[in-house]
gemmi code that builds the backbone of each chain (N, CA, C; Angstrom):
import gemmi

chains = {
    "A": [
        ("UNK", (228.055, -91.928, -3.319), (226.757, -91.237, -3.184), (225.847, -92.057, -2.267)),
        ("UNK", (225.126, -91.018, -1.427), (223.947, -91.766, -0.686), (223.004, -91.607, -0.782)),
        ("UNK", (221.956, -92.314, -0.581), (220.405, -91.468, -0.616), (220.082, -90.285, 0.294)),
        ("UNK", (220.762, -90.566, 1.475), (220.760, -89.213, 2.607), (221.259, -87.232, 1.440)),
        ("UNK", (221.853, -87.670, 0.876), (222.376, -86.907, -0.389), (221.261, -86.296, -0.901)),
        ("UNK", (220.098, -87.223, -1.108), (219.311, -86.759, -2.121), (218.302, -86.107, -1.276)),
        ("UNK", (218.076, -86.515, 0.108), (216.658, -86.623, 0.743), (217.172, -85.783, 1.709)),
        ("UNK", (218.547, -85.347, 2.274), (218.511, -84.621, 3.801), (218.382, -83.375, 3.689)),
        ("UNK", (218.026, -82.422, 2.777), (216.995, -81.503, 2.719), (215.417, -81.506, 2.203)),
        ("UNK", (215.201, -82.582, 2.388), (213.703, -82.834, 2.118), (212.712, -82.397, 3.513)),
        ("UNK", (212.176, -81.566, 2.593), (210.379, -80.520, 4.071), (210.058, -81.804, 4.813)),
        ("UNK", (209.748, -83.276, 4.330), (208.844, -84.119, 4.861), (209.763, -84.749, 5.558)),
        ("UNK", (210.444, -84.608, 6.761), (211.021, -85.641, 7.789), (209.827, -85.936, 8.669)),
        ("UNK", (209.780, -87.378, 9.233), (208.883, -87.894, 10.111), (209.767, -88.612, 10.944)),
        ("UNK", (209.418, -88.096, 12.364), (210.703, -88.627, 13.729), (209.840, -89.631, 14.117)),
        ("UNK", (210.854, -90.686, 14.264), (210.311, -91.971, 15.490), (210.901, -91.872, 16.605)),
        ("UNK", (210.086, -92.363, 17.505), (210.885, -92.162, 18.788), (211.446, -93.940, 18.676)),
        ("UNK", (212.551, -93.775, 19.667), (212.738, -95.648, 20.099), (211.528, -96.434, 20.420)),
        ("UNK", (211.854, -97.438, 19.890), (210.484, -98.634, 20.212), (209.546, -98.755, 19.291)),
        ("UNK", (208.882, -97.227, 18.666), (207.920, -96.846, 18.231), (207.934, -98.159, 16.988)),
        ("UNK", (206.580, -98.770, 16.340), (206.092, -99.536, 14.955), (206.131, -98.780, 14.057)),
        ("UNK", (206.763, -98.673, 13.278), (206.703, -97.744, 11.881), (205.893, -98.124, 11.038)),
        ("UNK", (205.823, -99.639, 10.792), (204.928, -100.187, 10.112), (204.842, -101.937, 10.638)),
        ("UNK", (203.572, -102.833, 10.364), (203.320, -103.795, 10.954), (203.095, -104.636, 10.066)),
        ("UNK", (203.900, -105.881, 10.124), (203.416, -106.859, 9.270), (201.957, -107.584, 8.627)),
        ("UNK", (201.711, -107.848, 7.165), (200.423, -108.149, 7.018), (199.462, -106.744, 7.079)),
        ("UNK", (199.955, -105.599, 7.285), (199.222, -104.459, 7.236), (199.457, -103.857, 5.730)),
        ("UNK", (198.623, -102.666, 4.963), (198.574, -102.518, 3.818), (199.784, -101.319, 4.042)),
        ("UNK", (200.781, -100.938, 2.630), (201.141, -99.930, 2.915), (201.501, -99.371, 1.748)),
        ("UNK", (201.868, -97.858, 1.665), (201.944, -97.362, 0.639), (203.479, -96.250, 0.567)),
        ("UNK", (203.902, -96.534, 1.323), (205.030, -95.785, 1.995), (206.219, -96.066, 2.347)),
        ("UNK", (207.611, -95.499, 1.506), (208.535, -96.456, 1.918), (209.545, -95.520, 2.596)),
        ("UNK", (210.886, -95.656, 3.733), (211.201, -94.575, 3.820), (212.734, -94.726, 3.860)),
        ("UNK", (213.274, -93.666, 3.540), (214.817, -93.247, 3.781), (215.441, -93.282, 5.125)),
        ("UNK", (216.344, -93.783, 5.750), (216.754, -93.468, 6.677), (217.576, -91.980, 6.833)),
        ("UNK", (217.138, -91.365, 7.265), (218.282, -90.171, 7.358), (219.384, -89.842, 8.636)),
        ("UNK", (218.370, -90.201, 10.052), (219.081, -90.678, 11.268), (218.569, -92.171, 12.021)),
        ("UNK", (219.450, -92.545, 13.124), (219.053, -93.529, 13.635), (218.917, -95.028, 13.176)),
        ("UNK", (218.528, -95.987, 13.836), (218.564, -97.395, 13.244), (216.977, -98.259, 12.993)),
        ("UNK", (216.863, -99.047, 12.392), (215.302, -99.644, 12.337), (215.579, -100.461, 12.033)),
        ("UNK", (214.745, -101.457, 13.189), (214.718, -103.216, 12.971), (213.791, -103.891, 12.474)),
        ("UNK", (214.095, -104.750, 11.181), (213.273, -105.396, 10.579), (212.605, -106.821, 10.791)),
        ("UNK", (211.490, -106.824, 11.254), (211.391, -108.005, 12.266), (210.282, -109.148, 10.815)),
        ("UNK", (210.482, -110.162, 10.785), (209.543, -111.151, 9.881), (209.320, -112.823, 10.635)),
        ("UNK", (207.943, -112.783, 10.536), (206.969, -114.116, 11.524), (208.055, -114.178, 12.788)),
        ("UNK", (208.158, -113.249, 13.731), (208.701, -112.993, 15.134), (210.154, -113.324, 15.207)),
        ("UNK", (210.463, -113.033, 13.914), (212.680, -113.219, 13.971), (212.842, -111.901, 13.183)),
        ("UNK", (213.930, -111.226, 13.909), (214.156, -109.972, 13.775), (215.628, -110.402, 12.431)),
        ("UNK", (215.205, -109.849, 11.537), (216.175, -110.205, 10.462), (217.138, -109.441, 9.634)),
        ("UNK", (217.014, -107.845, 10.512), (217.682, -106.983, 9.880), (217.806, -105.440, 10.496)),
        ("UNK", (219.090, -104.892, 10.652), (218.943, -103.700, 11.489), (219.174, -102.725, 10.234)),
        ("UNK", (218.053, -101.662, 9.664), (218.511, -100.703, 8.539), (219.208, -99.452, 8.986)),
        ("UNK", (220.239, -99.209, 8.362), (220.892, -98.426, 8.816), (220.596, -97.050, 7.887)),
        ("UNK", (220.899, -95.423, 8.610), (221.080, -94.491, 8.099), (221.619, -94.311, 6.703)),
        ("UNK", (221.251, -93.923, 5.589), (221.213, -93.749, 4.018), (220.329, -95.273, 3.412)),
        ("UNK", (219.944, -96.015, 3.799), (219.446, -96.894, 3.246), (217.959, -96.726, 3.052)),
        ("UNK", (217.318, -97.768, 3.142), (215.824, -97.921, 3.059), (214.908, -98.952, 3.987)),
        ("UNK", (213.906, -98.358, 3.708), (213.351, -99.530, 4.311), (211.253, -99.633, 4.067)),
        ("UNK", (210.708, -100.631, 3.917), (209.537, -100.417, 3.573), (209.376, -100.544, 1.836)),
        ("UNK", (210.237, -100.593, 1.248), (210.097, -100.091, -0.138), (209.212, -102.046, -0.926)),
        ("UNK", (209.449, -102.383, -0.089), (208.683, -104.020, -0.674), (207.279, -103.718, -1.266)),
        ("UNK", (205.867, -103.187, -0.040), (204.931, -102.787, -0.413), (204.553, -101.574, -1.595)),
        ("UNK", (205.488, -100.539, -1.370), (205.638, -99.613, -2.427), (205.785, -100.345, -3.760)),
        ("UNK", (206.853, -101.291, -3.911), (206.988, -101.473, -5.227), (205.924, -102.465, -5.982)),
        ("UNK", (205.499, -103.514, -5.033), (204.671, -104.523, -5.656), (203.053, -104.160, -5.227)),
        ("UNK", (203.124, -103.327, -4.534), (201.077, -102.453, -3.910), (200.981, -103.998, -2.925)),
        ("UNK", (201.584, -104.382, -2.052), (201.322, -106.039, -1.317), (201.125, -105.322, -0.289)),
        ("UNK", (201.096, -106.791, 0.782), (201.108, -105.884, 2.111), (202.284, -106.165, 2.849)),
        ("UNK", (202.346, -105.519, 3.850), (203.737, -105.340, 4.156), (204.390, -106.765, 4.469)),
        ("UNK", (205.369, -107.235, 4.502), (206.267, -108.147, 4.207), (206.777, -108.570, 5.507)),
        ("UNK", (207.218, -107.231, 6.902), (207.878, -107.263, 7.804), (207.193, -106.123, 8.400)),
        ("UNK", (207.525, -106.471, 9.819), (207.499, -105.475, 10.795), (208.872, -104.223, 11.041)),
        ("UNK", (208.514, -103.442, 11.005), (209.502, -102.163, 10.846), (209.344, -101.282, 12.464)),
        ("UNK", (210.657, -101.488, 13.206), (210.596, -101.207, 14.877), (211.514, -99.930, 15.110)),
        ("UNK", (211.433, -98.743, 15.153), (212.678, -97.729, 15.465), (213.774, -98.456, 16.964)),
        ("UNK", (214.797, -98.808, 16.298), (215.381, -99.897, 17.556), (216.619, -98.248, 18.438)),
        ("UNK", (216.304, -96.934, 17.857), (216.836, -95.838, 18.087), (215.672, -94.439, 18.216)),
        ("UNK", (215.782, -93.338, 18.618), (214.824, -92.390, 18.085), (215.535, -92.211, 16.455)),
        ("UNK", (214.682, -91.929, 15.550), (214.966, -91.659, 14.215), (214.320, -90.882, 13.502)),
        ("UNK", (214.832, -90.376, 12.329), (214.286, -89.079, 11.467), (214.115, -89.815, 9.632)),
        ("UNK", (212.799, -89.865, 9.470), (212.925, -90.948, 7.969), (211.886, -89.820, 7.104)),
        ("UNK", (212.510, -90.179, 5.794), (212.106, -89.280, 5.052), (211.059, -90.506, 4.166)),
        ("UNK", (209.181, -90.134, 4.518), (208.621, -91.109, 3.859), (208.542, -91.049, 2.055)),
        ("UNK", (208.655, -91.959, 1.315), (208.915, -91.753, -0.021), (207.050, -92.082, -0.650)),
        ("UNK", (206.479, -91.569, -1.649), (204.859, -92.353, -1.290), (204.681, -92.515, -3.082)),
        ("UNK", (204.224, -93.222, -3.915), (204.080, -94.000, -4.882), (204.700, -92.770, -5.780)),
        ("UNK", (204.198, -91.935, -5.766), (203.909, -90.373, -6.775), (205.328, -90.341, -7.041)),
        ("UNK", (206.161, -89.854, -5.917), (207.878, -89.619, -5.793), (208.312, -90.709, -6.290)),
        ("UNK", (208.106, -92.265, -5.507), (209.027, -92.984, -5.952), (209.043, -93.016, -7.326)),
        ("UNK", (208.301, -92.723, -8.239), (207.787, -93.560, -9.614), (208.610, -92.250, -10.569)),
        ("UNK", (208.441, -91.101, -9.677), (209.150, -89.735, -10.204), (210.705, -89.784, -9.811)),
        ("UNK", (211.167, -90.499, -8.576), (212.826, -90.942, -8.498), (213.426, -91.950, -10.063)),
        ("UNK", (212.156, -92.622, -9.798), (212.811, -94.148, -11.235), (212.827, -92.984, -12.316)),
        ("UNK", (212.125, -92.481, -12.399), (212.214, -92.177, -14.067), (213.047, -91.304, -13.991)),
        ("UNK", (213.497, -89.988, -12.946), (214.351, -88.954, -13.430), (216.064, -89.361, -12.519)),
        ("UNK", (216.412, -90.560, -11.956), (217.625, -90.225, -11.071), (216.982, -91.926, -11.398)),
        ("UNK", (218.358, -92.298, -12.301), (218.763, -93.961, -12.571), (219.471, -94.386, -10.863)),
        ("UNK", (220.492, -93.817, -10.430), (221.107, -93.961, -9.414), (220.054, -94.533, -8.258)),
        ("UNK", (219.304, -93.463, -7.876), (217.941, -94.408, -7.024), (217.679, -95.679, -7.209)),
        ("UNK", (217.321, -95.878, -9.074), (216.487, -96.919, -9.347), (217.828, -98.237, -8.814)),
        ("UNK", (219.546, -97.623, -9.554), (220.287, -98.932, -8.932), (220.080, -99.104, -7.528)),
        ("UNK", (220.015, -97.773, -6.639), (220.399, -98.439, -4.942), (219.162, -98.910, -4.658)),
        ("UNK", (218.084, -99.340, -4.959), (217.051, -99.809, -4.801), (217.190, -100.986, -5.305)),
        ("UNK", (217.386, -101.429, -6.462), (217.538, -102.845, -6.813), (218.901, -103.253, -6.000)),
        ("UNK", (220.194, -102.228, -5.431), (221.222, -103.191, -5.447), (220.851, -103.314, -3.677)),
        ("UNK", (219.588, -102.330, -2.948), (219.296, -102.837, -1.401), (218.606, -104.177, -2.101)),
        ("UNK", (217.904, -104.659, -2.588), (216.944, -105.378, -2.942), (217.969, -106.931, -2.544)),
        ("UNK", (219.009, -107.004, -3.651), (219.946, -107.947, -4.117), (220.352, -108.144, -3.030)),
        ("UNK", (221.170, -106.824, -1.439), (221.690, -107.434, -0.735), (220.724, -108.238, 0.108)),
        ("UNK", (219.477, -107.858, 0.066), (218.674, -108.530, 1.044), (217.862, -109.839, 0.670)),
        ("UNK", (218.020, -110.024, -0.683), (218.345, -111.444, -1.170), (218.773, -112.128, -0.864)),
        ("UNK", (220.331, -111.867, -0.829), (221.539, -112.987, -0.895), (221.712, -112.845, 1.120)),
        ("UNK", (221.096, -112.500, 1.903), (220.949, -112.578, 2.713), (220.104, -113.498, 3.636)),
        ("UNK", (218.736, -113.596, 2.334), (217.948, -114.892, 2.716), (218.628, -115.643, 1.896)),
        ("UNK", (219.054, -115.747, 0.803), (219.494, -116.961, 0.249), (220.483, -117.754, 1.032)),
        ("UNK", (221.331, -117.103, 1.866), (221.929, -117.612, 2.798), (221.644, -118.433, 3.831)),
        ("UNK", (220.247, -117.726, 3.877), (219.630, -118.724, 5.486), (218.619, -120.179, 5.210)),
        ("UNK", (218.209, -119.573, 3.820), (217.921, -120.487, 2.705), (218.665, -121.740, 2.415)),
        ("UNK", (219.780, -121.750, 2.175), (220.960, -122.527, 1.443), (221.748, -123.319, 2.375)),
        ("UNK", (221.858, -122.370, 3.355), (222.433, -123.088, 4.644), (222.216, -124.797, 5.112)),
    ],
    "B": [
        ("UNK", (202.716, -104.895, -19.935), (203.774, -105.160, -20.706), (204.650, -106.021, -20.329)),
        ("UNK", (205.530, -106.642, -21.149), (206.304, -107.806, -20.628), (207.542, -107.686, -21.227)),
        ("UNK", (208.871, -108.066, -20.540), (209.893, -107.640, -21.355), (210.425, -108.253, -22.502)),
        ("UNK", (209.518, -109.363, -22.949), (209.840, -110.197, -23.826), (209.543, -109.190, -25.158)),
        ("UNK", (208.397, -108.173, -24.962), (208.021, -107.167, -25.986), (209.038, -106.357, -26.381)),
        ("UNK", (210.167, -106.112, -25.326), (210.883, -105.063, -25.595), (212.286, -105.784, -26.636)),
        ("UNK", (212.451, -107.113, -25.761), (213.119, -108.104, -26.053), (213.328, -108.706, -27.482)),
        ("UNK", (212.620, -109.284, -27.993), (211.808, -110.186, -28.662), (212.575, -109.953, -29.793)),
        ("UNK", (213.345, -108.905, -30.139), (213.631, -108.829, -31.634), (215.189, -108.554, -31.430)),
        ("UNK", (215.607, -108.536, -30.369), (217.081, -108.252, -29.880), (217.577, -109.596, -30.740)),
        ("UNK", (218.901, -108.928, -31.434), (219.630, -110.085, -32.311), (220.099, -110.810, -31.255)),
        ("UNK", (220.747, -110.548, -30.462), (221.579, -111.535, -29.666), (220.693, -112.225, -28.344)),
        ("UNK", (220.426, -113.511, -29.338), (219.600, -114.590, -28.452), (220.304, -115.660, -28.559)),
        ("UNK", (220.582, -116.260, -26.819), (221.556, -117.653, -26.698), (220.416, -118.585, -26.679)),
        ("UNK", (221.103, -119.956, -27.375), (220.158, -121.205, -26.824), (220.633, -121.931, -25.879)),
        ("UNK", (219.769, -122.783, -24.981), (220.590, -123.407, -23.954), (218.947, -124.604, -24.314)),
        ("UNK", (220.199, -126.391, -24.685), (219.432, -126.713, -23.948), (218.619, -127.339, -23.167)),
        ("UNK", (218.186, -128.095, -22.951), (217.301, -129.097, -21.402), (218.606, -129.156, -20.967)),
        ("UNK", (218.356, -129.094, -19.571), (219.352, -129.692, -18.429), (220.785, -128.993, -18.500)),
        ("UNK", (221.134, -128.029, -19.296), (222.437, -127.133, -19.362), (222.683, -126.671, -18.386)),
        ("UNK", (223.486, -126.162, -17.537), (223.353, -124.977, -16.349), (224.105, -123.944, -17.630)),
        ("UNK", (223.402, -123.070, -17.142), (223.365, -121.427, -17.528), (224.245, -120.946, -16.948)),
        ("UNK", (224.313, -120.775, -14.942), (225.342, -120.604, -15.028), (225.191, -121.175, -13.386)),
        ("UNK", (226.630, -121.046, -12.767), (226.509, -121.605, -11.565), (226.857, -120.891, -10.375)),
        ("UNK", (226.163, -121.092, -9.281), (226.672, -120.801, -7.509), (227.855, -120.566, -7.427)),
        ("UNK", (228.119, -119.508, -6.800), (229.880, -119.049, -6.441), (230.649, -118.533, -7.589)),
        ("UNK", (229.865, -118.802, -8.775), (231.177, -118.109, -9.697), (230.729, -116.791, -10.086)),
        ("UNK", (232.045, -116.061, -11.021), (231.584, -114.688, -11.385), (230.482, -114.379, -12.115)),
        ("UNK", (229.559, -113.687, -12.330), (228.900, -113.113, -13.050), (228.490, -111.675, -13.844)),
        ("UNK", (228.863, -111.784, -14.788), (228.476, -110.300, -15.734), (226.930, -109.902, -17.030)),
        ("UNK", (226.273, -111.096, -16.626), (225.365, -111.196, -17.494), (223.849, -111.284, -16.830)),
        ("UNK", (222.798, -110.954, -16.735), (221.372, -111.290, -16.511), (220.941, -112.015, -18.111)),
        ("UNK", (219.705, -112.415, -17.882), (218.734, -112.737, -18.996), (217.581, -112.728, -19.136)),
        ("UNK", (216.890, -112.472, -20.134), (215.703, -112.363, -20.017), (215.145, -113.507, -20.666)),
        ("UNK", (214.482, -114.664, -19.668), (213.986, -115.773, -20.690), (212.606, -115.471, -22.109)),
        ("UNK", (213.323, -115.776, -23.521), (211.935, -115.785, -24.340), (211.282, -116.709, -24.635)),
        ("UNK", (211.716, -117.661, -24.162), (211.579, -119.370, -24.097), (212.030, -120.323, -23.450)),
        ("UNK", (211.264, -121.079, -23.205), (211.452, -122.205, -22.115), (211.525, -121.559, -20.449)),
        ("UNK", (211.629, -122.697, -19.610), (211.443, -122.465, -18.047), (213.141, -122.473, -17.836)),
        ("UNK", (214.001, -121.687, -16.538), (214.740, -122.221, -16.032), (214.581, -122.306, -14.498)),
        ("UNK", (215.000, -123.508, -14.073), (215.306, -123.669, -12.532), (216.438, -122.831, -12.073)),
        ("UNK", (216.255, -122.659, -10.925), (217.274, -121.713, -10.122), (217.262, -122.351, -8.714)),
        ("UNK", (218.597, -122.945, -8.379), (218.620, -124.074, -7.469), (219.934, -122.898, -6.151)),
        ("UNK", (219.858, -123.191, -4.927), (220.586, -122.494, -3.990), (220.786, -123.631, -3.226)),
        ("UNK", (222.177, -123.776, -3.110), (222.410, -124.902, -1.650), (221.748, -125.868, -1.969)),
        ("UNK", (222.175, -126.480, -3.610), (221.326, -128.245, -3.624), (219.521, -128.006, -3.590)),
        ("UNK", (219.249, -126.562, -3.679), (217.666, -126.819, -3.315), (217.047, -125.769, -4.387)),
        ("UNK", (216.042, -126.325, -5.243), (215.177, -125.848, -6.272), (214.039, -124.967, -5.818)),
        ("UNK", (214.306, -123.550, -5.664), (213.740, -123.040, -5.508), (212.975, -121.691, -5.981)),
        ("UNK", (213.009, -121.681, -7.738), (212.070, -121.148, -8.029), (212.103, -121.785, -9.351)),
        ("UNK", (210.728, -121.726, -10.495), (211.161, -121.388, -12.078), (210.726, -120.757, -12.739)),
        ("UNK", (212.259, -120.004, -13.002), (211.718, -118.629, -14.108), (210.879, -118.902, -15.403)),
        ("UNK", (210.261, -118.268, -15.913), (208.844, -118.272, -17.123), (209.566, -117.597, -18.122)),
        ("UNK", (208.948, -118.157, -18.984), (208.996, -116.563, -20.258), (208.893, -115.043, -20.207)),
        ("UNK", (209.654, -114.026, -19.966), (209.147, -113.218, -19.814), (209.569, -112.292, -18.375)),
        ("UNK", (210.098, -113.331, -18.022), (211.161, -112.934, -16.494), (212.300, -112.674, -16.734)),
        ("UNK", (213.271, -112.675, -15.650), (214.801, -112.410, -15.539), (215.418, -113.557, -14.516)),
        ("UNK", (216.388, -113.878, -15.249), (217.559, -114.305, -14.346), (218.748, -113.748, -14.036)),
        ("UNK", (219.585, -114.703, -12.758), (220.699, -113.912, -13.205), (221.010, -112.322, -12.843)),
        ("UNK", (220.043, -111.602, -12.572), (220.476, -110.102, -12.261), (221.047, -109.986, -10.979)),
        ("UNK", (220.975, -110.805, -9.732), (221.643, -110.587, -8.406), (223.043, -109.864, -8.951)),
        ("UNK", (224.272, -110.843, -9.360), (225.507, -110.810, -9.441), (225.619, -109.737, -10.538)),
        ("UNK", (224.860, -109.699, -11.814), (224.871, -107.756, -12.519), (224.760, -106.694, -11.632)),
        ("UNK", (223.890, -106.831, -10.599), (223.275, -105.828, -10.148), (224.417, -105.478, -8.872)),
        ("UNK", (224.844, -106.276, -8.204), (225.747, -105.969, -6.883), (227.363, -106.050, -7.840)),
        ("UNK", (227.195, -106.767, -8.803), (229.193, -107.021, -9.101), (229.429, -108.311, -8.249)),
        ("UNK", (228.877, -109.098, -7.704), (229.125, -109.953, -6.217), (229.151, -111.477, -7.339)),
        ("UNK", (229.906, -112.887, -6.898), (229.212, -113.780, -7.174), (228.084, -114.265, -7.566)),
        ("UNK", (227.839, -115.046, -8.069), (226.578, -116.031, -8.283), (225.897, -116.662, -6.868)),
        ("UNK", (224.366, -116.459, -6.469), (223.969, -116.509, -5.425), (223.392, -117.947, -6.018)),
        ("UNK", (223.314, -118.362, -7.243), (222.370, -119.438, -7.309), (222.879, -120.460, -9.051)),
        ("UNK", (222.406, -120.899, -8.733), (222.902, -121.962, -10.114), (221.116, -122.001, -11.384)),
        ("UNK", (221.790, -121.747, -12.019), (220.441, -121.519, -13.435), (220.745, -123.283, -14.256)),
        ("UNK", (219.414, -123.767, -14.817), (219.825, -124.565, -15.435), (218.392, -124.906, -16.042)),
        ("UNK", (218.745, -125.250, -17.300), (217.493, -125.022, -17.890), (216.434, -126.586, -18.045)),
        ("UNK", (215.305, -125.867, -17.260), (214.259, -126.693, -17.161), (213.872, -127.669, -18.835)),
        ("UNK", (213.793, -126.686, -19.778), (213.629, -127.514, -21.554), (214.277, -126.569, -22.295)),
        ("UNK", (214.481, -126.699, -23.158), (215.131, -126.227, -24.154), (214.834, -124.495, -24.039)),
        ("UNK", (215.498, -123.918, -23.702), (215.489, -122.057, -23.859), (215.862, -121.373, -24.641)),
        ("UNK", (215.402, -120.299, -25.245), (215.992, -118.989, -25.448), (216.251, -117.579, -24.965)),
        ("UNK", (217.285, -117.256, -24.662), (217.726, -115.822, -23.558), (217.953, -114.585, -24.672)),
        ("UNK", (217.884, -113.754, -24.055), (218.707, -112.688, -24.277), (219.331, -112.163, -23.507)),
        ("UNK", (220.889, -112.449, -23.332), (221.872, -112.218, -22.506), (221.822, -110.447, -22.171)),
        ("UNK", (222.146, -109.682, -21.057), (222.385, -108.388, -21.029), (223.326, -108.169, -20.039)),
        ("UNK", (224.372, -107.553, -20.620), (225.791, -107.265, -19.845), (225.382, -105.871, -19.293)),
        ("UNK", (226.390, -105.541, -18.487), (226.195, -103.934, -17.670), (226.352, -102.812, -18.201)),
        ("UNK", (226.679, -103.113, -19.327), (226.255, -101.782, -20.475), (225.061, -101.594, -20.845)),
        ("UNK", (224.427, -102.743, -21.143), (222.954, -102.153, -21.415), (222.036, -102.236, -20.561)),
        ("UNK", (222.381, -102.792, -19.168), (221.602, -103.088, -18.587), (221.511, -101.028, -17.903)),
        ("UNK", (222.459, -100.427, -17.619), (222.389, -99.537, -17.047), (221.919, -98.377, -18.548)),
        ("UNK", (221.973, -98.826, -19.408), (221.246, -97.985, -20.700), (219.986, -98.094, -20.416)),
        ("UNK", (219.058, -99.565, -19.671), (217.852, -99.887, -19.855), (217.272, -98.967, -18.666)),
        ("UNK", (218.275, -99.023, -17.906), (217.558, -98.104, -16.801), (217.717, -96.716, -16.524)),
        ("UNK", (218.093, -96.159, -17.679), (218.606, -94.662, -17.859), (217.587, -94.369, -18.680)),
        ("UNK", (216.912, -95.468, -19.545), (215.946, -95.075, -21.040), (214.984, -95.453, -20.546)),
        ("UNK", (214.696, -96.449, -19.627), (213.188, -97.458, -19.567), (213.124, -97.275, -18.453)),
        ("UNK", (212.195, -96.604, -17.237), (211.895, -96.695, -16.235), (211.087, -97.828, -15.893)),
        ("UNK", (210.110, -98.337, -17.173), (209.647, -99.222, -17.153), (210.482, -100.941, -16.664)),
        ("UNK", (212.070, -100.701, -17.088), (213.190, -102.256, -16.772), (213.459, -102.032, -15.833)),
        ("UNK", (213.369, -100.462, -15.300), (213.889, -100.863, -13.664), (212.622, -101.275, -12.643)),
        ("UNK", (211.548, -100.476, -12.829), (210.187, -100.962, -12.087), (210.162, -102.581, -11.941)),
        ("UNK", (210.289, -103.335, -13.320), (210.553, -104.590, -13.779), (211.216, -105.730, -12.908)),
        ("UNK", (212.242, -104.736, -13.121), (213.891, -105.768, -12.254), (212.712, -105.908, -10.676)),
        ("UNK", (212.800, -104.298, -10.293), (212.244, -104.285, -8.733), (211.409, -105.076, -8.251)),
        ("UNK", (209.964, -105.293, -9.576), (209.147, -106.013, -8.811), (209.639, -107.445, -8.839)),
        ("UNK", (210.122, -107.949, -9.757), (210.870, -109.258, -9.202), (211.515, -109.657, -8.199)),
        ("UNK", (212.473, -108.561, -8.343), (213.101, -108.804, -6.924), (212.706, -109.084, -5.683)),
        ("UNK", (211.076, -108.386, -5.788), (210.527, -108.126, -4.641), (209.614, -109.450, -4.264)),
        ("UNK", (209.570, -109.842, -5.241), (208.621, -111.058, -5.442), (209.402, -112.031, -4.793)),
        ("UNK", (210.846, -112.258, -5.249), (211.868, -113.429, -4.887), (211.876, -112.963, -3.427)),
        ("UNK", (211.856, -111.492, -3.239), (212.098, -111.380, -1.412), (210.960, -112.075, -0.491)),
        ("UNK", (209.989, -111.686, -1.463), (208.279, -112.984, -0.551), (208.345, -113.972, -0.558)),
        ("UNK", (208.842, -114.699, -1.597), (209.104, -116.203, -1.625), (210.354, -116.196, -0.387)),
        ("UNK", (211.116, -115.673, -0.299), (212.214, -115.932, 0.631), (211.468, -115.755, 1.956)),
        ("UNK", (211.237, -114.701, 2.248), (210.435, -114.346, 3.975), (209.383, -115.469, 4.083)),
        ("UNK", (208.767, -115.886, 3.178), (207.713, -116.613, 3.774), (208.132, -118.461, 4.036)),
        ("UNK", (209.640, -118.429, 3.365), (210.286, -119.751, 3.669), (210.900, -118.947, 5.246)),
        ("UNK", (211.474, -118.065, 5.507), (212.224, -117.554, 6.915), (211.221, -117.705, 7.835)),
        ("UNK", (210.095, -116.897, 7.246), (209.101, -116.467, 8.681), (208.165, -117.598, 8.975)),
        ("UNK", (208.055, -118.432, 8.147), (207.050, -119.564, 8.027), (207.357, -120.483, 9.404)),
    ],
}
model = gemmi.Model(1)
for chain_id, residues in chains.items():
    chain = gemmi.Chain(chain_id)
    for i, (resn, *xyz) in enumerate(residues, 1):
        res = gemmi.Residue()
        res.name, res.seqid = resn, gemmi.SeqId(i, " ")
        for name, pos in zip(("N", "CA", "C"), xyz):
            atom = gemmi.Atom()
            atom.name, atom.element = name, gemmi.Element(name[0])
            atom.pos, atom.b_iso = gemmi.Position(*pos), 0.0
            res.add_atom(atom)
        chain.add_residue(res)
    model.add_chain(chain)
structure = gemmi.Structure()
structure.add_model(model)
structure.setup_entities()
């Protein structure tokens, strides 16, 4: 199962073109989104640390803790993201467990990803 | 709320204690915990880098992915856990939207502490 599963008939798609900022580091946000097409690069204090790929996520840091954003979010493709906004997400956790795991288990891989660069 | 509330009366509480490792880097893992007592360190690559409180979680990376141990636990003073295997952990998040919100914002927390050692 993917999240594209749950979300690629969802009314609210929002297209990025290539290049475009989806969201900017140190900025407030409330919005996290699905990938449905295309790629997005996750950039943190000017090192690009992650390319999110189609069914995944991205943004969901500020959503979950109300912070400010964590990373810079770059469409490194044109792309189609389905934005998720406090109301839904909080209505995904409680009715579809599956969300709540691929959310903690994106969380974990992107952990053990710094823990890596960490540990090194 | 804190999960020690939900916790707190669960029969099956391990002791571990000063200076025990809980558990260690690279090996398998099937268990998280929820500390109800005492601090533990959580060390990566020889390096001490966080300590869990009363009232937190350890340990969920390797529940949550199935993957190795990303980090070595070892207890700061004398502790008490309540161990949770992947049976209940996926009960907690089928019943409690509240343990998965939980898990997330931690997670998310350990991801700030991480970016701001990367991006720093």
């Amino acid at each position: 199962m993917d999240l594209r599963e749950i979300f690629q008939n969802n009314e609210n798609v929002q297209e990025f073109n290539k290049s475009i900022t989806i969201f900017a580091e140190e900025t407030p946000g409330d919005l996290m989104y699905v990938v449905l097409d295309g790629e997005v690069e996750v950039w943190v204090g000017g090192k690009m640390i992650e390319i999110i790929q189609p069914g995944d996520i991205v943004g969901e840091m500020a959503l979950i803790d109300s912070n400010k954003r964590s990373a810079t979010a770059i469409a490194k493709s044109d792309c189609r993201l389905v934005p998720i906004d406090e109301k839904l997400f909080l209505f995904m956790v409680q009715q579809t467990p599956f969300f709540s795991l691929h959310v903690m288990r994106i969380l974990v891989k992107r952990l053990r990803n710094m823990d890596s660069r960490v540990g090194a």
